[in-house]
Phi, psi and omega in degrees: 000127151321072158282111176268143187300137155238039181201183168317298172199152163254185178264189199256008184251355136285354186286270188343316184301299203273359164252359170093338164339327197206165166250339163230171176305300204312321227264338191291298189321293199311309190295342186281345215247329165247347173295143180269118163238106169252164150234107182103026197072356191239141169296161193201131180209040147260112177308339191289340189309128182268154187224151175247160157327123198083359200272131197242116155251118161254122170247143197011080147082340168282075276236166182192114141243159178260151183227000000 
């Protein structure tokens, strides 16, 4: 699946958000630590993590890149 950017960049705790992954910000510490997340092929479990244009994220298996 496709996301298009309406910014530089977000973080991986807006991702979640915005894929439905979480109902809240708040909610991000946890889901990072237990959701399997890579980005870019590498596991990734900071939320703060920025993510760019072109950037492939999987979360439990689903793919998102951003455009």
């Amino acid at each position: 699946m496709e996301i298009k950017l309406t910014a530089e960049h977000i973080t991986l705790g807006q991702l979640l958000k915005i894929t439905d992954f979480i109902q809240s910000g708040g909610q991000a510490k946890y889901a990072v630590k237990e959701l399997h997340i890579s980005v870019n092929g590498e596991p990734e479990n900071r939320r703060g993590k920025r993510l760019y244009c072109g950037d492939v994220i999987v979360i439990e298996g689903k793919q998102f890149t951003l455009i």
